[in-house]
C-alpha positions in Angstrom: 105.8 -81.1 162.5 105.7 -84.2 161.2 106.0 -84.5 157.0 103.0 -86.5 155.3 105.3 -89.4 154.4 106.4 -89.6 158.1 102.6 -89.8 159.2 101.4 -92.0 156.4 104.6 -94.3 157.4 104.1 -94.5 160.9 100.3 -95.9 160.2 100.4 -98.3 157.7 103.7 -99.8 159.4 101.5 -100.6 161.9 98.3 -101.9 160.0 97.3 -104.8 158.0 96.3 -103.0 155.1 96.6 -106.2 152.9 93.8 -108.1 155.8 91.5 -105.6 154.9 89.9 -106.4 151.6 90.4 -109.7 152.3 89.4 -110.3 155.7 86.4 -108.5 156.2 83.0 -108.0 154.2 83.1 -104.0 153.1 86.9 -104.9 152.1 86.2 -107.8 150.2 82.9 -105.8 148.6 85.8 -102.9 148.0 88.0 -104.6 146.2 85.1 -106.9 144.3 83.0 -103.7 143.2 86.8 -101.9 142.4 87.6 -104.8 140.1 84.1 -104.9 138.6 84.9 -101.3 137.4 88.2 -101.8 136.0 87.1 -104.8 133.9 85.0 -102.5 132.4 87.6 -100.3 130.4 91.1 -102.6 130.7 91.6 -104.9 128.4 93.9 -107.9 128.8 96.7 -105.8 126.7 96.5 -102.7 129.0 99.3 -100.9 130.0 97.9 -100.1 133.5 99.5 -97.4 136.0 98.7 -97.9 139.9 99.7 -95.1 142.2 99.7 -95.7 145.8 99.4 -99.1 145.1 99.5 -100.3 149.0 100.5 -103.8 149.1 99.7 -104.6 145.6 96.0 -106.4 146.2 94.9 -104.5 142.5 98.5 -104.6 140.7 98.8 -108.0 141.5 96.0 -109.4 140.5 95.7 -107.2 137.3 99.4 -108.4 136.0 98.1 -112.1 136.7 95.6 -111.6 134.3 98.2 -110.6 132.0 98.6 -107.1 132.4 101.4 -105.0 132.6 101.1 -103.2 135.3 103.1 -100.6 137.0 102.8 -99.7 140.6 103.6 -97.0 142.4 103.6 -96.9 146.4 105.1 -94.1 149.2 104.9 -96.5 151.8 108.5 -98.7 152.1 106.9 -101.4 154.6 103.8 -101.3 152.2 106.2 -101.6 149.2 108.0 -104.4 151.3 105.1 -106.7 151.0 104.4 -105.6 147.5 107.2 -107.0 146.5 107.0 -110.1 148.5 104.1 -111.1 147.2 104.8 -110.3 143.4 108.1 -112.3 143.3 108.0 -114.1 139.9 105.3 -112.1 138.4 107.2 -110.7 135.3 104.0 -108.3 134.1 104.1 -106.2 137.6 107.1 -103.4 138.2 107.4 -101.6 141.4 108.4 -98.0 142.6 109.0 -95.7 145.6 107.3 -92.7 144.8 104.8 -90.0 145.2 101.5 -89.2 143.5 102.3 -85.5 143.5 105.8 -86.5 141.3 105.5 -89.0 138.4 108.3 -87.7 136.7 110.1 -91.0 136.5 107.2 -91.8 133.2 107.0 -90.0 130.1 103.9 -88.3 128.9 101.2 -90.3 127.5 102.4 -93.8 128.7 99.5 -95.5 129.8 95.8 -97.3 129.0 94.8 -96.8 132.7 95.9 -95.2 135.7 94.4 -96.0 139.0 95.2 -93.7 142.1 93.2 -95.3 144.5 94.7 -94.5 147.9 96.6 -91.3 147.4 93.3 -89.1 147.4 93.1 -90.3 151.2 96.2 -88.6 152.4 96.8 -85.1 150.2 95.2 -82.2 151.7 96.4 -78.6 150.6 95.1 -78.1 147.0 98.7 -77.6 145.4 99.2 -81.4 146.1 95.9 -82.4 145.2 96.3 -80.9 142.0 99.1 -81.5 141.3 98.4 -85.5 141.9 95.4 -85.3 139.5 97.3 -83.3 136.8 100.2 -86.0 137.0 97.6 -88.7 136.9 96.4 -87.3 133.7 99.6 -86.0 132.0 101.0 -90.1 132.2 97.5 -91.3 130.8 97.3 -91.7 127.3 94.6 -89.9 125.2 91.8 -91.5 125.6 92.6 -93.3 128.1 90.4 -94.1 131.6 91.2 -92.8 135.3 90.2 -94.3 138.5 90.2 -91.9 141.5 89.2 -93.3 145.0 88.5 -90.7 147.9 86.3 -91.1 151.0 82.9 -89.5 152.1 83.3 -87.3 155.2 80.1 -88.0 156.0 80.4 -92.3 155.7 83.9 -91.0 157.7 81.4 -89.9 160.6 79.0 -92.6 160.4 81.5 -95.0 160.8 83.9 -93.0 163.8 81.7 -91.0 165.9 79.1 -92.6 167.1 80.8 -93.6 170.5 80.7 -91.0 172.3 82.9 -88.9 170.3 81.0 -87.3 167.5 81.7 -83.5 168.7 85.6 -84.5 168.2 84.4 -86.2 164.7 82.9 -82.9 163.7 85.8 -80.5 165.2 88.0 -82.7 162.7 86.3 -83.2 159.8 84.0 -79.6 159.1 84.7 -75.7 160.2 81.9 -74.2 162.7 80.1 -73.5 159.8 80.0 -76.8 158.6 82.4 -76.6 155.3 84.9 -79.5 155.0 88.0 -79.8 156.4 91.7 -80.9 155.2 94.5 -81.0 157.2 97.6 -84.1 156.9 96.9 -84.9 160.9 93.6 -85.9 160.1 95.3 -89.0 158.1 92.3 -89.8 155.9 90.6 -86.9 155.0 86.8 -86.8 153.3 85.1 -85.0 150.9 81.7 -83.8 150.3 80.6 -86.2 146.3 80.5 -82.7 144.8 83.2 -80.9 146.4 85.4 -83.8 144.8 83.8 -84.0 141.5 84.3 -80.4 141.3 88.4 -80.7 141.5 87.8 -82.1 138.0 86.0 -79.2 136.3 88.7 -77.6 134.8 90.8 -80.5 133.8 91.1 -82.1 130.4 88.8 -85.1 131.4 85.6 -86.0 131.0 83.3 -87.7 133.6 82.6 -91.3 133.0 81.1 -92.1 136.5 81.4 -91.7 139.9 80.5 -94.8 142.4 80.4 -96.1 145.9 82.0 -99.3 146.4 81.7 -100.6 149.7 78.1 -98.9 150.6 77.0 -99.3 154.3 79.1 -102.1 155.1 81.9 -101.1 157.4 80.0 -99.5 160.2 77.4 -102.1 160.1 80.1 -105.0 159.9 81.4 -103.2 163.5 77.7 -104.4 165.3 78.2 -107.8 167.4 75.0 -109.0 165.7 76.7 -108.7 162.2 76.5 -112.0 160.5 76.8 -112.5 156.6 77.4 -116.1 155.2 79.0 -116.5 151.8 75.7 -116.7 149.8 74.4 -113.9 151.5 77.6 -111.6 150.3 77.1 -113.0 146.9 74.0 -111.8 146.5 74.7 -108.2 148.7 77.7 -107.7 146.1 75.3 -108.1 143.1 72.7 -106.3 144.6 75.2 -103.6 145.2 76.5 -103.3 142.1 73.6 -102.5 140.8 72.5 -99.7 142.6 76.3 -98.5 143.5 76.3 -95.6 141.0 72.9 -94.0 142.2 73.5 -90.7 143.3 71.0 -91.0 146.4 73.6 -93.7 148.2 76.9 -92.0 147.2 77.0 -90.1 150.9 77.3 -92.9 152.6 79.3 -95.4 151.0 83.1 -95.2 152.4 84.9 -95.5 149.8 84.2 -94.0 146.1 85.5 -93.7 142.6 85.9 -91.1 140.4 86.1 -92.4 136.7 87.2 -90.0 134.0 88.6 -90.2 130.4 91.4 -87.9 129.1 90.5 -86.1 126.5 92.2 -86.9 123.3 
């Protein structure tokens, strides 16, 4: 059986993570809607924590701003270009490491921690609570938490329409239609409430939760899919807008979970 790390490595070493939120529209409304968010409770003298930071689009652009930024990643080729593209930027440090360990930072250490890929890939609740626990234990009181996971429903929209949705729905619910969670599944979804609900007994309180890439990615796989750059200008504000609106939160890929520690 293959470990999680072994899995996760053998995926992104083959996949331009770093391309996607730039090179097409529900990536680039991703990371805009993402960014929108975090401007909204880091300031410029943040202390900001990034934990499966990928190939450092957010950590990099954060410590630009003048940031300091720490960032986490599992992933050694994702690391690889991390570090690559962050040489000279004295505000952004970089780790190896897991969300389910943060053991190398003392309690209380930071303004904002962002975990917003590692929600993707844990799947037996031990890890997944342990990841959340860590995430708050390094927060400061007080301080804001961003947690990105995935609809399984925008997970079959998007996958099994192609002649495959009876596979979709082996993968991703039971035969009596609860929610699945296993590490060969690779990104695994959950129901807006099922995930809201991991936070109930932690010592948070809900800010928010958000889509931030809405209907984009399946759409954006039609032929006929054509958006010029006034046209996404005025999707993105649209979208922000309505992004919070619990009606639309099934369907948007990705989401956030935004929380405050408790002081």
């Amino acid at each position: 059986m293959s470990t999680r790390q072994e899995i996760l490595s053998g995926f992104y070493g083959r996949y331009d993570e770093d391309g996607r939120t730039a090179g097409s529209r529900h990536g680039q409304l991703e990371y805009r809607t993402t960014m929108t968010f975090i401007h909204r409770y880091a300031t410029r003298q943040a202390r900001i924590l990034e934990v499966g930071a990928g190939t450092g689009r957010y950590s990099i652009a954060l410590a630009k701003e003048g940031m300091d930024v720490t960032a986490v990643e599992l992933v050694e080729s994702n690391l690889e270009v991390l570090r690559e593209h962050s040489k000279g930027i004295v505000k952004l440090k970089s780790f190896q490491g897991d969300a389910t360990d943060l053991s190398r930072f003392p309690d209380n250490s930071f303004d904002v921690t962002l975990s917003l890929g590692p929600m993707y890939h844990l799947y037996e609740a031990g890890e997944v609570n342990r990841a959340i626990d860590e995430a708050i234990r390094v927060t400061k009181p007080g301080g804001v938490m961003f947690f990105a996971f995935i609809s399984v429903f925008a997970i079959m929209y998007a996958n099994y329409f192609y002649g495959n949705w009876a596979e979709g729905q082996a993968e991703n619910f039971t035969a009596d239609y609860r929610v699945r969670h296993f590490k060969e599944q690779l990104f695994t979804g959950y129901d807006v409430t099922e995930f809201e609900e991991l936070f109930h007994e932690k010592p948070v309180e809900r800010i928010t939760t958000t889509g931030v890439d809405g209907l984009l990615e399946p759409i954006e796989k039609r032929p006929d899919f054509s958006m010029s750059d006034e046209e996404f200008e005025a999707l993105s504000k649209w979208y922000l807008a309505f992004s919070e609106k619990r009606e639309l939160l099934g369907y948007t890929n990705h989401l956030l979970y935004i929380c405050r520690k408790r002081a």
